[in-house]
N, C-alpha and C positions, 0 to 999 in steps of 0.2 A: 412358579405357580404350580400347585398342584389339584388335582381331583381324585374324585372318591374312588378306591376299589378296594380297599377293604383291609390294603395290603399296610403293615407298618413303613414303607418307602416313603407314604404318602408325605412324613414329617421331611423328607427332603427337603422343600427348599428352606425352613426354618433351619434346619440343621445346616445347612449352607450357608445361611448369615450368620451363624452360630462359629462356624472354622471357617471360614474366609469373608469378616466382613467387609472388607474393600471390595467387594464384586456387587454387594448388593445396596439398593436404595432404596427399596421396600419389596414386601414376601405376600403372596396371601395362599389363604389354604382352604379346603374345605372339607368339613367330617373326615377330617384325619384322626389316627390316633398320637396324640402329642406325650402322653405317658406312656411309655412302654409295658412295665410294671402295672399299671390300670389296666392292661387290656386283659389281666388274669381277676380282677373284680368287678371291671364294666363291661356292658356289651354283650352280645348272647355268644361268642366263638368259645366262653370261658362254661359254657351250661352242659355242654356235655364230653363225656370221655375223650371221641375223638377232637374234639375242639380243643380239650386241655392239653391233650398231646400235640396239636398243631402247634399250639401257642411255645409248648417247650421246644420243639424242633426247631419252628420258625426264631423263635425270639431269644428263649434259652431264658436262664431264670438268677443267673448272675445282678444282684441288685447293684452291684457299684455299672456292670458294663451297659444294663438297661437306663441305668439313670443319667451314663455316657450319650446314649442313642435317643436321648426324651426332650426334646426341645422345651417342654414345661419343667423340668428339673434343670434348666440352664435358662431363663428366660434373662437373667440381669444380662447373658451374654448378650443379646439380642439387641443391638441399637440402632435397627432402621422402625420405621411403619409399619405393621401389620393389618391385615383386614384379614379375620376370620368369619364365615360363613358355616351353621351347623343346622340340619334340620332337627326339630325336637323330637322324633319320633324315630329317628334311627337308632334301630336297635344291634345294627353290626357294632358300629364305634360312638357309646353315649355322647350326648351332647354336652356330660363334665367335661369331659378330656377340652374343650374349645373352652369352656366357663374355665376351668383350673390355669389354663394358660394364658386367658386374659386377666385372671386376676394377680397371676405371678409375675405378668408383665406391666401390668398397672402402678402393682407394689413396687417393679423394680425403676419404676420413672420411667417406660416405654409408651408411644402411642398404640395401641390398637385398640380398632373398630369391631365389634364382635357383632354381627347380626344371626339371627335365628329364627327358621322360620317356622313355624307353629304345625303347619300339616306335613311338611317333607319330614322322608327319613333319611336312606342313606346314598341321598340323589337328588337331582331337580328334576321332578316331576311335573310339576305345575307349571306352563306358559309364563303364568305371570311371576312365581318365582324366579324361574329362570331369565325371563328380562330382567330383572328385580338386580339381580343379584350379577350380571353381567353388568348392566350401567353402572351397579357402584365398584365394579372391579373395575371400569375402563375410565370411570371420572377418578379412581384412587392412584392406577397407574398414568395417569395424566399429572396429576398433584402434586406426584414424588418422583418423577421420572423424567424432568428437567433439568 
């Protein structure tokens, strides 16, 4: 399971059902960035100089090793359950990178659940999101983790 900070780690556990799927029975994530290569066209870290230099250092700008590191550029790999979680208004890691990756995992015949929630951005701010969004992470890891 992973949560928001901003960091490209975040796609860990996806990347973890990705090279070792026998460890996993289902992943979920939230406001991750799942394309690596997208976080240089979505998202505000890519709007200014120092940001574009972050992104090179941190990420590096190799398109075959970024598309290695992007859990939405491997999704056929992917064959547990997913439940992604993105607020719409996060403007660190757009809420494509969640849309791109459910729909590359749709195409590939994987289940995930992609919710999103209309006021959050790069966090659960709202009480009731945050329930919201814990029950169906603890009714999803009940579902699949029998």
């Amino acid at each position: 399971f992973i949560m928001p900070s901003g960091k490209p780690e975040e796609a860990a556990a996806l990347m973890g059902a990705i090279r070792e799927p026998a460890l996993y029975r289902c992943v979920a994530g939230y406001a991750a960035p799942y394309d690596l290569a997208k976080m240089y066209k979505w998202g505000s870290i890519r709007r200014s100089d120092l940001g574009m230099k972050y992104l090179e250092r941190v990420l590096g700008k190799d398109k075959a090793d970024l598309a290695a590191r992007s859990p939405a550029q491997q999704a056929a790999a992917i064959k547990v359950p997913v439940l992604i979680a993105h607020g719409k208004l996060d403007a660190r890691v757009d809420v494509l990178h969640s849309r791109a990756l459910a729909k590359a995992m749709r195409k590939a015949g994987t289940r995930v659940d992609l919710v999103e929630y209309p006021n959050e951005g790069h966090g659960l701010a709202i009480d009731a999101d945050r329930e919201d969004f814990y029950a169906r992470l603890l009714a999803f890891l009940k579902d699949n983790t029998r």
